[in-house]
PAFI-364936 format. One record per residue (C-alpha): chain; y, z, x. Coordinates in steps of 0.1 Angstrom, whole numbers. Layout:
<sites>
  c     c2     c3     c1
  A      Y      Z      X
...
</sites>
This chain:
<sites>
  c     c2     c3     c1
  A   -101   -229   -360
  A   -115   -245   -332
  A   -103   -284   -332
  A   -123   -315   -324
  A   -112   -350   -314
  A   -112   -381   -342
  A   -121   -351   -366
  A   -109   -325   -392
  A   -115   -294   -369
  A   -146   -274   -376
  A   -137   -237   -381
  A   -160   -210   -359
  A   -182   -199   -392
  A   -191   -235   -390
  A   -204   -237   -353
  A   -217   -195   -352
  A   -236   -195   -384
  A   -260   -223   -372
  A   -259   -219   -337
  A   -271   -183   -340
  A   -300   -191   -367
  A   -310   -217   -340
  A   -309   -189   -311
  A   -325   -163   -337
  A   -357   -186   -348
  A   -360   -199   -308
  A   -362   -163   -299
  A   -383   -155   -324
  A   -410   -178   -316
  A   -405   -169   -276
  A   -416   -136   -288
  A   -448   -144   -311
  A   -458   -169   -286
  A   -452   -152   -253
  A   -470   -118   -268
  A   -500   -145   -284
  A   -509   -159   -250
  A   -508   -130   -228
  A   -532   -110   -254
  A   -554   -140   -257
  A   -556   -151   -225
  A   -553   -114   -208
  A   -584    -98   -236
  A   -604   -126   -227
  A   -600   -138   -190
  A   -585   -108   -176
  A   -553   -107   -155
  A   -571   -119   -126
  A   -562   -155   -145
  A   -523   -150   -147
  A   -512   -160   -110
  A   -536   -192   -111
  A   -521   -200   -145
  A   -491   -195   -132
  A   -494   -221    -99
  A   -517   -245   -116
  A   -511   -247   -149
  A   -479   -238   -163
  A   -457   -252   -133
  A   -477   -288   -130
  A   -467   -288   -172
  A   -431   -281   -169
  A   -428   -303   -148
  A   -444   -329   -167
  A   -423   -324   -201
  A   -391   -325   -177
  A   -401   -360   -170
  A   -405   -365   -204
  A   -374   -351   -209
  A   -355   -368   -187
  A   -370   -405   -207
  A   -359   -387   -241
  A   -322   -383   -226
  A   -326   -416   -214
  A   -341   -437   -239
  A   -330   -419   -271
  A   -296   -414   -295
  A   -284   -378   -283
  A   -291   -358   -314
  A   -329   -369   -313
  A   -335   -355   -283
  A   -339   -319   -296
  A   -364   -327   -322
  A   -382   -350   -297
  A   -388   -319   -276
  A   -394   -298   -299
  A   -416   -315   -324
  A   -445   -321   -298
  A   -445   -284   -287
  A   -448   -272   -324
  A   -477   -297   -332
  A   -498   -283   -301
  A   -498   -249   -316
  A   -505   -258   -351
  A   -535   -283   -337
  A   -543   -250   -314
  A   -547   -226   -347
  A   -560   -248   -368
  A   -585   -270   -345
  A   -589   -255   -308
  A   -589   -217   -310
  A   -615   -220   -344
  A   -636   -243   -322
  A   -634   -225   -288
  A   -668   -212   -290
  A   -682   -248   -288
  A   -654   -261   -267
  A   -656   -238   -240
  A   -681   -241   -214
  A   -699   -209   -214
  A   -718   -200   -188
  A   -697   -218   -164
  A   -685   -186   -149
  A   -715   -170   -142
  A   -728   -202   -122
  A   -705   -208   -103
  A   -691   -171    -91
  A   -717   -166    -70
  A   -709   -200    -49
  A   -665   -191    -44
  A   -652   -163    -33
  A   -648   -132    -53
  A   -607   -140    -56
  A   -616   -174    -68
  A   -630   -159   -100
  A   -599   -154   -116
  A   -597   -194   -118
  A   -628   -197   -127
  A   -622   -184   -161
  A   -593   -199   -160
  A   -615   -234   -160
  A   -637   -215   -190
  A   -615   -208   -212
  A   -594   -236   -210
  A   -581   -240   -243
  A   -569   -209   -238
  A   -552   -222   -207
  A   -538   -247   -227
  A   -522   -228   -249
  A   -512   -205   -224
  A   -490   -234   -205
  A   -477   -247   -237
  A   -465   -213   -250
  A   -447   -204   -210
  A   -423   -238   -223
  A   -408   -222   -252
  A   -386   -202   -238
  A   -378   -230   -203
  A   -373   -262   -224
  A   -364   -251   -260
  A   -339   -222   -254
  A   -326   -228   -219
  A   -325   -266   -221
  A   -321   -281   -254
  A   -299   -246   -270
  A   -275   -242   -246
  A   -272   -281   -240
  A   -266   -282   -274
  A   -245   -251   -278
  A   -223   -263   -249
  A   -218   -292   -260
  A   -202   -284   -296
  A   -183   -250   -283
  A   -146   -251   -266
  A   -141   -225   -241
  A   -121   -208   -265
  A   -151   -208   -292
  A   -177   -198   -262
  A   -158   -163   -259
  A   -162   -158   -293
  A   -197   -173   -303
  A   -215   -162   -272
  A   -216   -128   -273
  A   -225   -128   -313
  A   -255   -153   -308
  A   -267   -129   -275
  A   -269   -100   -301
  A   -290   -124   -331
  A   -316   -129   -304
  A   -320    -98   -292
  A   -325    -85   -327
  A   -349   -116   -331
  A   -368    -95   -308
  A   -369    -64   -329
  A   -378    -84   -358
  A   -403   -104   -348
  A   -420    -71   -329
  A   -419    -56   -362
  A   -437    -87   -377
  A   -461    -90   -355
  A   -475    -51   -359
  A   -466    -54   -397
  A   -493    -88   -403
  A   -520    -71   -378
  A   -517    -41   -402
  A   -520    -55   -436
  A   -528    -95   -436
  A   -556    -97   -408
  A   -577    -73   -413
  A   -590    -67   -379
  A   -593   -111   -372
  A   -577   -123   -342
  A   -586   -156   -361
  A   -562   -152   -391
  A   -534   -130   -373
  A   -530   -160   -353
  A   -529   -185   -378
  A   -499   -162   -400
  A   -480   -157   -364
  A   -484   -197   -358
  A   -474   -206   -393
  A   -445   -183   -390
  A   -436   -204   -358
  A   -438   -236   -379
  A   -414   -222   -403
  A   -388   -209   -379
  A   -392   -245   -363
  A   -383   -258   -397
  A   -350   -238   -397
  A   -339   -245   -360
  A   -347   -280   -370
  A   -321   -278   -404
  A   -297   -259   -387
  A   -292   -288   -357
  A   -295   -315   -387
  A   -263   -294   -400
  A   -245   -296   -370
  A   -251   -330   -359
  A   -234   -343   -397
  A   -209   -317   -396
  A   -197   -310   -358
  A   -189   -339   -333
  A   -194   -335   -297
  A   -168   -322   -276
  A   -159   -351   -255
  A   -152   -333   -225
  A   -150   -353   -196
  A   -158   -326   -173
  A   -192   -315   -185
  A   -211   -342   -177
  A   -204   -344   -135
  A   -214   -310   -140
  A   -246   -322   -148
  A   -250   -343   -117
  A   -258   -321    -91
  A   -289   -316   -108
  A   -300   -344    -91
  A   -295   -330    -53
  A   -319   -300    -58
  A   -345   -322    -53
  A   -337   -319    -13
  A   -348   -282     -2
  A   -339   -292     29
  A   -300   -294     14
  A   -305   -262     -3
  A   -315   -247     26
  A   -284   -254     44
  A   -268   -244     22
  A   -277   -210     21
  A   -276   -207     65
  A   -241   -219     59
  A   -226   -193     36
  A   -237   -155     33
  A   -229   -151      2
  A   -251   -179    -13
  A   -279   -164     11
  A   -274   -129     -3
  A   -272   -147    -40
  A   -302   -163    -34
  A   -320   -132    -25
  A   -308   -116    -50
  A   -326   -138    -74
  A   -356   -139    -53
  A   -360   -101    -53
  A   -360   -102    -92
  A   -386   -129    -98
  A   -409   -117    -70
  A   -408    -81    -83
  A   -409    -85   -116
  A   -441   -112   -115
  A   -455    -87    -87
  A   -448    -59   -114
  A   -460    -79   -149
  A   -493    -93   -132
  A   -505    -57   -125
  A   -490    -41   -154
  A   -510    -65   -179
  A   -541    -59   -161
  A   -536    -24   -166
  A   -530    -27   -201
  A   -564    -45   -209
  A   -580    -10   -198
  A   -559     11   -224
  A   -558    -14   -252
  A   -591    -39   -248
  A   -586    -58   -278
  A   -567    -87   -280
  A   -547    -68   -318
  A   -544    -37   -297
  A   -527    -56   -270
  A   -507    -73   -292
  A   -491    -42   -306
  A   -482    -31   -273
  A   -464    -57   -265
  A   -447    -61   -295
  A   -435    -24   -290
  A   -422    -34   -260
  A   -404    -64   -274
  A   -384    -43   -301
  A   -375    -17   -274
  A   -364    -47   -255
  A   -344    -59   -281
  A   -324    -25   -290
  A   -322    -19   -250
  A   -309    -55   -247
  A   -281    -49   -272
  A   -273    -17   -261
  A   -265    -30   -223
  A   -246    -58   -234
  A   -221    -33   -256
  A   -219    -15   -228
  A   -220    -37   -199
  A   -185    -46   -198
  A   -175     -5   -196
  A   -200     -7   -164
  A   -185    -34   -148
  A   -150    -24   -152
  A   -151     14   -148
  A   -179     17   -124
  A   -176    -11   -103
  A   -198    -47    -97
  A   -218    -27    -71
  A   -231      2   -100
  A   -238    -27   -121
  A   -254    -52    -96
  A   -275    -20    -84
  A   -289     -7   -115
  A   -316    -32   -126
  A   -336    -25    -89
  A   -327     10    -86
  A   -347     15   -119
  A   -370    -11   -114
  A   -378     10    -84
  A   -379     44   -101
  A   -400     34   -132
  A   -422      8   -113
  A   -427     35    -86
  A   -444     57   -109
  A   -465     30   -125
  A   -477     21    -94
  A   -482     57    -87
  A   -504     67   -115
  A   -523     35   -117
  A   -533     42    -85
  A   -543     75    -91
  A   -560     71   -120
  A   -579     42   -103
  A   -589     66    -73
  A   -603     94    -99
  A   -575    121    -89
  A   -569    142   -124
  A   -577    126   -160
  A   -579     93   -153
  A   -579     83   -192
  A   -549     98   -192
  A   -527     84   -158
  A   -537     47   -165
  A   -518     56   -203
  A   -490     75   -183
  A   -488     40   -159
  A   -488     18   -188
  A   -461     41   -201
  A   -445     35   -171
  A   -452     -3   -168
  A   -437     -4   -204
  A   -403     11   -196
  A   -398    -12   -164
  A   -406    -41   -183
  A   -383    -31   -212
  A   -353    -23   -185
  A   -360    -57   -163
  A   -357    -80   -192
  A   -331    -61   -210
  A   -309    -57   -181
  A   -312    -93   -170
  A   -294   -107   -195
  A   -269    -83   -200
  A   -263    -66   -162
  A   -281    -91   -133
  A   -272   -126   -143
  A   -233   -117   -154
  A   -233    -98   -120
  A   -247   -132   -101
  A   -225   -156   -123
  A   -194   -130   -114
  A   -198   -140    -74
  A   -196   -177    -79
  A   -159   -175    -94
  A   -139   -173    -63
  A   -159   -196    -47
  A   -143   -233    -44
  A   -155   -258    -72
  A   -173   -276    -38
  A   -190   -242    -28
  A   -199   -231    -63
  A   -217   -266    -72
  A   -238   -265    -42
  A   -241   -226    -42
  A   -258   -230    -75
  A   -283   -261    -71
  A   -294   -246    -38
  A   -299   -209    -59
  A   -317   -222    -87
  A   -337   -241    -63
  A   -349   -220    -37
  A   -345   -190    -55
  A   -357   -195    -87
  A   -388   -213    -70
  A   -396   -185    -45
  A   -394   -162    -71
  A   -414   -177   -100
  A   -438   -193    -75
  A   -438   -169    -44
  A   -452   -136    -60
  A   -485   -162    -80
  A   -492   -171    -46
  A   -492   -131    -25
  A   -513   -123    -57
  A   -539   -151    -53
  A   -542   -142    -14
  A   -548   -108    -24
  A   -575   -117    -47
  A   -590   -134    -23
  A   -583   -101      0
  A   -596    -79    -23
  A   -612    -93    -52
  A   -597    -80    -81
  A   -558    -74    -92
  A   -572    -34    -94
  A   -581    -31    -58
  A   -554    -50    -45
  A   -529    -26    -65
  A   -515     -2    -30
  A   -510    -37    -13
  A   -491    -49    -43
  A   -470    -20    -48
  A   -464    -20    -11
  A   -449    -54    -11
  A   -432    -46    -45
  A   -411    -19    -28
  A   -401    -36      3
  A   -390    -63    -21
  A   -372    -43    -42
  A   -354    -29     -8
  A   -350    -59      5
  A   -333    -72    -32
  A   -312    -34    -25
  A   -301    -42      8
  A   -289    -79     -4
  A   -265    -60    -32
  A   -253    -38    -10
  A   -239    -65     17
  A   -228    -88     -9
  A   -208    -62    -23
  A   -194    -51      7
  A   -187    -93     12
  A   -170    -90    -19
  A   -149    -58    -14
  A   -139    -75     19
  A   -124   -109      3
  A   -111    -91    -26
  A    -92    -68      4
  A    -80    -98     24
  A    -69   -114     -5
  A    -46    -86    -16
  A    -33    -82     15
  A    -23   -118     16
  A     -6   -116    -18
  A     12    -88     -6
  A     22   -108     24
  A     32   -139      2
  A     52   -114    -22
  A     67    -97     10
  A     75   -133     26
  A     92   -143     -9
  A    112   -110    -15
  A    126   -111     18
  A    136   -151     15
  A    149   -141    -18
  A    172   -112     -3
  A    181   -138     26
  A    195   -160      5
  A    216   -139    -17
  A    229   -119     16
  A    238   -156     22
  A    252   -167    -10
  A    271   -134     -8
  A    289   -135     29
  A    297   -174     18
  A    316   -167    -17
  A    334   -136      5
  A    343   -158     36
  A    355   -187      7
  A    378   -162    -11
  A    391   -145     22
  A    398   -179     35
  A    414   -189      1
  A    433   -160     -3
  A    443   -156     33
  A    463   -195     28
  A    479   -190     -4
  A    496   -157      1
  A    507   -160     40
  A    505   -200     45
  A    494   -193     78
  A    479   -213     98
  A    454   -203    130
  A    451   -229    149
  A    423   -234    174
  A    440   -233    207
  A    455   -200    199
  A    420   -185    195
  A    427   -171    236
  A    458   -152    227
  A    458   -115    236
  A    448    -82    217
  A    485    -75    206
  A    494   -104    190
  A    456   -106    174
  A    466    -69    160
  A    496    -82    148
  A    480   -109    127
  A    453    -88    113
  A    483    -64    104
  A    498    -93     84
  A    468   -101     66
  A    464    -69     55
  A    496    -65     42
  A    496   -101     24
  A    462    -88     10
  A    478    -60     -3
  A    507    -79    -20
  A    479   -104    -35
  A    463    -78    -49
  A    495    -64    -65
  A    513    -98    -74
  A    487   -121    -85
  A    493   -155    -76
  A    495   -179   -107
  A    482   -218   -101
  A    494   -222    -69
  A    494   -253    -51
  A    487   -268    -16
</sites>
């Protein structure tokens, strides 16, 4: 039982059962929606429209529902908040299946594209289509803040807020495995409605997938109603200054600082850079190379959602066995393992897309061995993310001071998370407008994919060493401390003991001779000091045989 304050204590079943339907039906829908837009979007504008998407879409919305955000938090009763965020979402993607995507062919201003390409550069044309298809677009951005706003804002607020430490070591681990198998399920979902509800429409396979949404939504939405009539908030002073430092990431120039000012943070930060940059680098290319294996949108569908039940199963499978990598093979083996196979599998992707694209061998049959390829990187980067990178990067920031850790992580999630989202939307849109086409930029992107991968390599290896070095020195200072206190300890019984011996001499040395050494007669000459050690010796002896009873002074 996990106790709350002014309440009968709410036992675990209480808090895990709807806290992991929540986290189940939130993953769920990250999966319909996240494998819905890309296919759309992807089958119709090509993945020349991701990066701009990426910058000029998707960030300008999150930020504005953050705002938005921030006035729910402000302006409403705490357990509105969720359904406030959530309800608005939900009703774009009904109003999207039901009005905007049946309506897209008089919506959409067709013909746009071809107009205007031949006046902007051929890098440009990416967002061009972006500009054509723009419900699309719209859907797009409002899919990409699922996963931001309604699992990594408003689940863990709320799952944080209701969960003791105590619950959290339990609960957590439980609700990771219901959303990973939310990701088996709902890939299996997805294939099983293509198959035998659709028919072949994209039309009606969207409209089951966003009506299943709608219904999960529904059971998130019961499942918080449970727990805000049957599970108080944890009043926990403590959680909500560590909400404030939210505030000071808007200064890049503190963040900044921060990281010249501590290595570690520095080679944190890059550690998260290295991730987001690849793995964008990686997906942006990969997508664009599965449109030329599986053209249609149904077909790319059920790629993806083969890749998001092997994602699931990997998923669970790393976090089973994460803890065995971490304490048998060390943080380094376990910090190294997402790049070093992100660089292996990737590697070969890159390898035979390139290939194929250049006419060496069957090229049918190297872009399927790259998509192959592409599929088992993206499986092991998001698997191994949740379950290997981020407890390796949280791992770093406990022996850091409370000071250190606060700042280490606003100026991380700051600069990092920024460079990394942003920074790899931006390399592809200048090599666009390099090359024209995410195809014939693919040798420069796979160049800067591996130097960022080494780069990300390099960082884990000299934090680890860091890390290796502090653990060391803080041994050896406990040694030191447990070195300094056994020998104080020893001093003062050696002390203890030569006091209660020179007591009991002294004492003993009285009683049985009742003599008397005075001071003045400390100069007196070897004989007569031999004859009074003599004497005491001898009274010693007679103590020891006659003991004295009570005697007095």
């Amino acid at each position: 039982h996990s106790s709350k304050r002014g309440a009968p204590p709410a036992t675990l079943w209480q808090k895990l059962v709807p806290l992991a339907l929540i986290f189940f039906c939130a993953s769920f829908n990250l999966t319909i929606l996240a494998n819905l837009k890309d296919a759309i979007v992807v089958t119709s504008a090509g993945a020349e429209a991701l990066p701009f998407l990426a910058s000029f879409c998707v960030l300008p919305a999150s930020l504005l529902f953050f705002f938005a955000y921030g006035r729910f938090v402000e302006f409403l009763p705490p357990h509105s908040v969720f359904y406030a965020s959530v309800v608005p979402l939900v009703a774009f993607y009904a109003f999207f299946a039901s009005v905007l995507y049946p309506a897209s062919a008089v919506l959409h201003p067709h013909g746009f594209y071809s107009r205007m390409a031949p006046m902007v550069p051929l890098g440009l044309h990416g967002l061009l289509k972006v500009i054509e298809h723009w419900t699309f677009s719209l859907f797009f951005c409002m899919a990409e803040l699922w996963g931001s706003v309604v699992i990594s804002v408003l689940f863990w607020t709320l799952a944080n807020d209701v969960c003791s430490v105590a619950d959290a070591k339990i609960i957590y681990p439980i609700m990771g495995i219901a959303a990973n198998l939310a990701l088996v399920v709902a890939g299996n979902y997805m294939k099983w409605v293509n198959a035998a509800l659709t028919q072949g429409s994209l039309l009606l396979s969207l409209r089951y997938l966003v009506a299943t949404v709608l219904v999960m939504s529904g059971v998130m939405m019961g499942a918080k109603a449970f727990i805000d009539a049957n599970i108080k908030s944890l009043d926990m002073p403590d959680k909500a200054p560590k909400k404030k430092p939210a505030k000071k990431k808007g200064s890049m120039a503190d963040s900044l600082a921060v990281l010249k000012s501590s290595p570690k943070i520095m080679n944190l930060a890059l550690l998260v850079i290295g991730y987001g940059v690849s793995h964008r680098l990686f997906e942006f290319a990969w997508k664009g190379q599965l449109r030329a294996v599986y053209p249609s949108a149904q077909a790319y569908q059920g790629m993806l959602a083969d890749v998001s039940i092997a994602t699931g199963w990997a998923t669970i499978g790393l976090m089973l066995t994460g803890r065995f990598v971490f304490q048998y093979l060390g943080w380094n083996v376990a910090a190294t393992a997402t790049p070093v196979v992100m660089l292996l599998a990737g590697g070969t992707f890159f390898g035979t897309s390139i290939m194929a694209r250049l006419g060496t061998g069957s090229a049918a049959a190297l872009a399927t061995a790259g998509a192959t390829a592409g599929a088992v990187t993206q499986v092991f980067a998001r698997s191994s993310k949740f379950s290997l990178f981020d407890p390796a990067k949280e791992m770093v920031y406990i022996e850091m001071s409370k000071e250190e850790k606060s700042k280490g992580k606003a100026a991380v999630d700051l600069v990092g998370s920024q460079i990394g989202k942003s920074g790899a939307s931006w390399i592809t849109q200048a090599l666009l407008l390099l090359t024209g086409s995410i195809q014939a930029a693919l040798p420069i992107i796979s160049g800067v994919y591996l130097l960022v991968i080494a780069a990300w390599i390099r960082a884990v290896a000299v934090l680890g060493s860091t890390i290796k070095r502090e653990e060391a020195e803080a041994k050896e200072a406990a040694a030191r401390a447990a070195e300094k206190e056994r020998l104080a300890t020893e001093a003062g019984a050696l002390a203890s003991d030569a006091f209660a011996a020179s007591s009991v001499h002294h004492h003993t040395h009285n009683v049985a001779t009742g003599i008397s050494m005075d001071d003045s007669d400390s100069d007196s000459d070897s004989d007569e000091t031999s004859t009074w050690r003599k004497a005491t010796a001898a009274a010693k002896d007679d103590h020891a045989a006659q003991p004295v009873k009570n005697p007095g002074r």
